[in-house]
N, CA, C and O of each residue as an XYZ file, in Angstrom:
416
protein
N     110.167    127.864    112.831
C     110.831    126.625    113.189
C     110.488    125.562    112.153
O     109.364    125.244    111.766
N     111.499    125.142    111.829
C     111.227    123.664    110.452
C     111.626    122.529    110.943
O     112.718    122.398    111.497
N     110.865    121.687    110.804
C     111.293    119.958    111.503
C     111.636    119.422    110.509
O     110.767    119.381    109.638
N     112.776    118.888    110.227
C     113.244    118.388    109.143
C     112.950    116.090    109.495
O     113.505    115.369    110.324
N     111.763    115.698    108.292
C     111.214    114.791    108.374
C     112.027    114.286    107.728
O     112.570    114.804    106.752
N     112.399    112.376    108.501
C     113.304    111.466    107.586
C     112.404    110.986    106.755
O     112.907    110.805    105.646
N     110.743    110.559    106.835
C     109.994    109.970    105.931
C     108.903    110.375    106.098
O     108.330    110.754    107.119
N     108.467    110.270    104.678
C     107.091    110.627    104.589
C     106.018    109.979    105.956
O     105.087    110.468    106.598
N     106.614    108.856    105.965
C     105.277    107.861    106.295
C     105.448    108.069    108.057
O     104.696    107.427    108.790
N     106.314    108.851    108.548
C     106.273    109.076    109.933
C     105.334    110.538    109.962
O     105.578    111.371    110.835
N     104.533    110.716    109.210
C     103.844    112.046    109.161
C     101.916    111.579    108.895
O     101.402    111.302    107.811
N     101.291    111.625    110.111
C     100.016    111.279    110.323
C      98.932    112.272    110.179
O      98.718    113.095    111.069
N      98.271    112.228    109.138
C      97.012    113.416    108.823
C      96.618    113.502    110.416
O      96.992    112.606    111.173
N      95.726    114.793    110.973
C      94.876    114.645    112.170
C      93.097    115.114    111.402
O      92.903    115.991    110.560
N      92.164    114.309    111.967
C      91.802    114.850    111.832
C      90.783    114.310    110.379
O      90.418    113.192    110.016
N      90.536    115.895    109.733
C      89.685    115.465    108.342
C      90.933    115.767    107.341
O      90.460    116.265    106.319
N      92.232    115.663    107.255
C      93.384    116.210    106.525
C      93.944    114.918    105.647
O      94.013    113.727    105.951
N      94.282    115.562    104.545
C      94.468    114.001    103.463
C      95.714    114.630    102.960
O      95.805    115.718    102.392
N      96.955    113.533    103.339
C      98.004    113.742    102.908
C      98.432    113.177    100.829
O      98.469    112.007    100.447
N      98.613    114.105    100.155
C      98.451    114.202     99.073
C      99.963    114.395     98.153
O     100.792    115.189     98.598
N     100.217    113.744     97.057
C     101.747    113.609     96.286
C     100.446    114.370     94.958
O      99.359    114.071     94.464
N     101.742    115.761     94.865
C     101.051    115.888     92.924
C     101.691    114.754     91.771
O     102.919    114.711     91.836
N     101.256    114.084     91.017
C     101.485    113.220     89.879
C     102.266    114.134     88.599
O     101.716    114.633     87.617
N     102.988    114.149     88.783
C     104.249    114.627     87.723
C     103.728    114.737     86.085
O     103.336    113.787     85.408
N     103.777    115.373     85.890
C     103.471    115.770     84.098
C     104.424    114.611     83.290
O     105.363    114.046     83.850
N     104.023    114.353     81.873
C     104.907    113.811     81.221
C     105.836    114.703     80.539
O     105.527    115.842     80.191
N     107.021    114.152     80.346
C     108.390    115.475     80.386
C     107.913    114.585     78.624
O     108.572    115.282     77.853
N     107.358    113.777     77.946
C     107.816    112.683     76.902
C     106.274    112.997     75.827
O     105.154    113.065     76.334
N     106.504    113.140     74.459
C     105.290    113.207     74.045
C     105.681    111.972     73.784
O     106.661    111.305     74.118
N     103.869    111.602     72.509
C     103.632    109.865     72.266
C     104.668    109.649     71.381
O     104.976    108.465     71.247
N     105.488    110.708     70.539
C     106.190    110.468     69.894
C     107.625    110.508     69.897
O     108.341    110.604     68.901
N     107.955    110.436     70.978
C     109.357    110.645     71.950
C     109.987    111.681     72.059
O     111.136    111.706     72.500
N     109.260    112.838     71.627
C     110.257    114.141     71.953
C     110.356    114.782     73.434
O     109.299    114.584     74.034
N     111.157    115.381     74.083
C     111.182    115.381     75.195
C     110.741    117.140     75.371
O     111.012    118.099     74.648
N     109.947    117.043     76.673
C     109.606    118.329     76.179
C     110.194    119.258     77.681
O     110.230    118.678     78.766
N     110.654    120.828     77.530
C     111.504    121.144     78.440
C     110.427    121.574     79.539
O     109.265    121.936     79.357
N     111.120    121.437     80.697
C     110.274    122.197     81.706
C     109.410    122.742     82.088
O     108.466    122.451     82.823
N     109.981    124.301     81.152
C     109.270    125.349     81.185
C     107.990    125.399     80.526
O     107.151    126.260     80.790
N     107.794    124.294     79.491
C     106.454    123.776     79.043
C     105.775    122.869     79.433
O     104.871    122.349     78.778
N     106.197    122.487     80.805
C     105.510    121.181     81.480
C     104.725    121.563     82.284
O     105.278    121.636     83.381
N     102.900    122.079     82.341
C     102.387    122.537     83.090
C     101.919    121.514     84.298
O     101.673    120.317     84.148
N     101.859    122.199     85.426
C     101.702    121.146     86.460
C     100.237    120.096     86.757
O      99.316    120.622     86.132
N      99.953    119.377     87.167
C      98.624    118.408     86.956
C      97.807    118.741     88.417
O      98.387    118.870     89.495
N      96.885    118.811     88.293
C      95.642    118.732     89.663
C      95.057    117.799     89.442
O      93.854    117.634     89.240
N      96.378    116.715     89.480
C      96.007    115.121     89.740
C      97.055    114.905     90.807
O      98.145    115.452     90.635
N      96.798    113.952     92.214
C      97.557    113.760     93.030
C      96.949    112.416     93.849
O      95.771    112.187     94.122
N      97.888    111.775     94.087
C      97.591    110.170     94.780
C      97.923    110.548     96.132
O      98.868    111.152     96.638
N      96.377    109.767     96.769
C      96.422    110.257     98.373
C      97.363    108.847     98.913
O      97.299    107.645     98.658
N      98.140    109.594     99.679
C      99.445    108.873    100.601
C      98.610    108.575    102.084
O      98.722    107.461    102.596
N      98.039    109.294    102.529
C      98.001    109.055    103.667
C      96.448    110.091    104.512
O      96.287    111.311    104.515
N      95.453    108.870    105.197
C      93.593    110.224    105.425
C      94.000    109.882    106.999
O      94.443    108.891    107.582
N      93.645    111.122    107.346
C      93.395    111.411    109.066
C      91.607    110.371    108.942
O      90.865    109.997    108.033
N      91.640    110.283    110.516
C      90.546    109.329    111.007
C      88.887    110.328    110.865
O      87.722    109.950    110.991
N      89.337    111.365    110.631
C      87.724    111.906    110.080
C      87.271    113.089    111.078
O      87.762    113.277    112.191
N      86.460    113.693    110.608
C      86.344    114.996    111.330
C      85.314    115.013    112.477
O      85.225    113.845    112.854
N      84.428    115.858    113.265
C      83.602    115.370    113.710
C      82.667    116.277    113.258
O      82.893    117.300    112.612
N      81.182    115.677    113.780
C      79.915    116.629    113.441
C      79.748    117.296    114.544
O      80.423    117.334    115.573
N      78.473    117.992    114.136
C      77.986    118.749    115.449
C      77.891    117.996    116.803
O      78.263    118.462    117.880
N      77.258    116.575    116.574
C      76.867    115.955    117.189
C      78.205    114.986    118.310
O      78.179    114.183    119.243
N      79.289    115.738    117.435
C      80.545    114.643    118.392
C      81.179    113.157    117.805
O      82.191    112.522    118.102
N      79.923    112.898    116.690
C      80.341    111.590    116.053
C      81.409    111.633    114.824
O      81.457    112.472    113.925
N      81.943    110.918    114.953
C      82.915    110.789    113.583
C      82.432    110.481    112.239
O      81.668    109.548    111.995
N      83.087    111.612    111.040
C      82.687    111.398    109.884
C      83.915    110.817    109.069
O      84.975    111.394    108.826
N      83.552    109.622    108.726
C      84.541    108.552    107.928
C      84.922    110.091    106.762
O      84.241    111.101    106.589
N      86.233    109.704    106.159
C      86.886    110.895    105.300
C      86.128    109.975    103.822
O      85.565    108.892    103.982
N      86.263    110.670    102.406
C      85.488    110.511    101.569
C      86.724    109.391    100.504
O      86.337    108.637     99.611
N      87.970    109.550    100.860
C      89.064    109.236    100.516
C      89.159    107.998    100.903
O      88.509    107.482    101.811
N      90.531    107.132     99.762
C      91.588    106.334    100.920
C      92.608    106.271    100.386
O      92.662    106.440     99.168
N      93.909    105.967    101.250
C      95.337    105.577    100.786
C      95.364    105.131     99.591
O      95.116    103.926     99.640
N      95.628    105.652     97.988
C      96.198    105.070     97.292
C      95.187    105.501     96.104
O      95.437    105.237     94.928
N      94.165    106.103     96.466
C      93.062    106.964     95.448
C      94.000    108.141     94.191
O      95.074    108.738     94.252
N      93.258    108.066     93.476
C      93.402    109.399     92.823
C      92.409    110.612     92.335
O      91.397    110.423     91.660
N      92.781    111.638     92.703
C      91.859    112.514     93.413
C      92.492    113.834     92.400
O      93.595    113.812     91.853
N      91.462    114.980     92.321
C      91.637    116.070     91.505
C      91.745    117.260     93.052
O      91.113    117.312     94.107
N      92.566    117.847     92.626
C      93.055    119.327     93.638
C      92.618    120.550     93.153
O      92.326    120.687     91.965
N      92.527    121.684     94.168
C      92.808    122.473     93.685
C      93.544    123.238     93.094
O      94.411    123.457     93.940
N      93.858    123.925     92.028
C      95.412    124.557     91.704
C      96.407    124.869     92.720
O      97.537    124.465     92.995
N      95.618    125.700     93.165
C      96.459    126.287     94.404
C      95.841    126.014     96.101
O      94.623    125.839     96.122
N      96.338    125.976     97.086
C      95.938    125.771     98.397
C      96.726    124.539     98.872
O      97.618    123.961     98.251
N      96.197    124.221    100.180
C      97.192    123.089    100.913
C      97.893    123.481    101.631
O      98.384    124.589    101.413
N      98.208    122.830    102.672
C      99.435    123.136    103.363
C     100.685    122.382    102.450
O     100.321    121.371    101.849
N     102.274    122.828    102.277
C     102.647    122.318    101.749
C     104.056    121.530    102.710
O     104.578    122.103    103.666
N     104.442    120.291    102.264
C     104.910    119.395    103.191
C     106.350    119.239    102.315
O     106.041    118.729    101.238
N     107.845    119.492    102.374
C     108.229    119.128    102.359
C     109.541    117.942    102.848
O     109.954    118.225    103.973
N     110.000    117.139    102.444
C     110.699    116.104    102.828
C     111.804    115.911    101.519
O     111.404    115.809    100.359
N     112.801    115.888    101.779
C     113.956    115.643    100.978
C     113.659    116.719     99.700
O     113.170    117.847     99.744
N     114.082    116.031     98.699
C     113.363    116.242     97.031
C     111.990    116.623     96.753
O     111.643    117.642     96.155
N     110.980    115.415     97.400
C     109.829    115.452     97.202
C     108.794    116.757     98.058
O     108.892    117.283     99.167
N     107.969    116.898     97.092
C     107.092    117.617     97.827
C     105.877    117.161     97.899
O     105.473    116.289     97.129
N     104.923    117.858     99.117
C     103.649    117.073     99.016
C     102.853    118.258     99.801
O     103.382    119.352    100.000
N     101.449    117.920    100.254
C     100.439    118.582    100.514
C      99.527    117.869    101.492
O      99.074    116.725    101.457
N      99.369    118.910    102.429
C      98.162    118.773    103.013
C      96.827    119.257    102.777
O      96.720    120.477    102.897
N      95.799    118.640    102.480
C      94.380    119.519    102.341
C      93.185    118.964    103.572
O      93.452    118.302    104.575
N      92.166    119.336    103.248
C      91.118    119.406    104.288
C      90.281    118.293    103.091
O      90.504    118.583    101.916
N      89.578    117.364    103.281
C      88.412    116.552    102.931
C      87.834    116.939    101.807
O      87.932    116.553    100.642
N      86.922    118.151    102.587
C      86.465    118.627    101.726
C      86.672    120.037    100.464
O      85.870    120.627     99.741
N      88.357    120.164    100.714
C      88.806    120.584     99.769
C      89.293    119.919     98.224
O      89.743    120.406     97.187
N      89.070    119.049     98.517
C      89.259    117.954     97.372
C      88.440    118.038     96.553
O      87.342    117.714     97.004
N      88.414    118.489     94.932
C      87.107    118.471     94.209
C      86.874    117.003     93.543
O      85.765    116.945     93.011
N      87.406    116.156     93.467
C      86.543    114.821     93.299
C      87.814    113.527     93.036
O      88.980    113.655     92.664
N      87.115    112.425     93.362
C      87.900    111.683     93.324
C      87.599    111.108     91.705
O      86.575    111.251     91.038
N      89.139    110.268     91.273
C      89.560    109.857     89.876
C      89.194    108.301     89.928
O      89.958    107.641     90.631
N      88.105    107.567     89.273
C      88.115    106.493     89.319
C      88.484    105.863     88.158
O      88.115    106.322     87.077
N      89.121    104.931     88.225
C      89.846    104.431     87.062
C      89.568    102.499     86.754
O      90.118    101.939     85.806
């Protein structure tokens, strides 16, 4: 069964789950040539859209997520749940599947 979503933003992490956009390769070198597709390898760089309220411990208490809305964060190649909506695609991961955040 597929639920076909009008927007991203009606879609709420649960949980320790960080809703994640991959950051698009440059199609453009510095010197304006355009480069095709099939040579555009993909980035495990992705801007978090949207963090569930945190997981719990043993203990029952809530663990704040390590993330926030609007971070940029390194992925794994492969994994995620994957989310699509229209055109765009996106990802779900777990917290601590995230190998580190991008500070800039």
């Amino acid at each position: 069964m597929t639920t076909a979503l009008k927007s991203i933003r009606s879609l709420a992490p649960l949980l320790d789950r960080v809703l994640v956009q991959r950051i698009k390769a440059e199609t453009k070198t510095a010197s304006g040539l355009f480069l095709p597709e099939s040579s555009v390898k993909e980035l495990n760089e992705a801007k978090v859209l949207a963090v569930g309220p945190g997981g719990l411990d043993k203990e029952g208490k809530r663990v704040a997520p390590s993330v926030a809305p609007g971070d940029k964060v390194l992925i794994p190649q492969y994994g995620g749940s994957p989310v699509k909506v229209g055109d765009e695609e996106y990802a779900l991961f777990r917290d601590h599947e995230l190998l580190a955040k991008i500070n800039e």
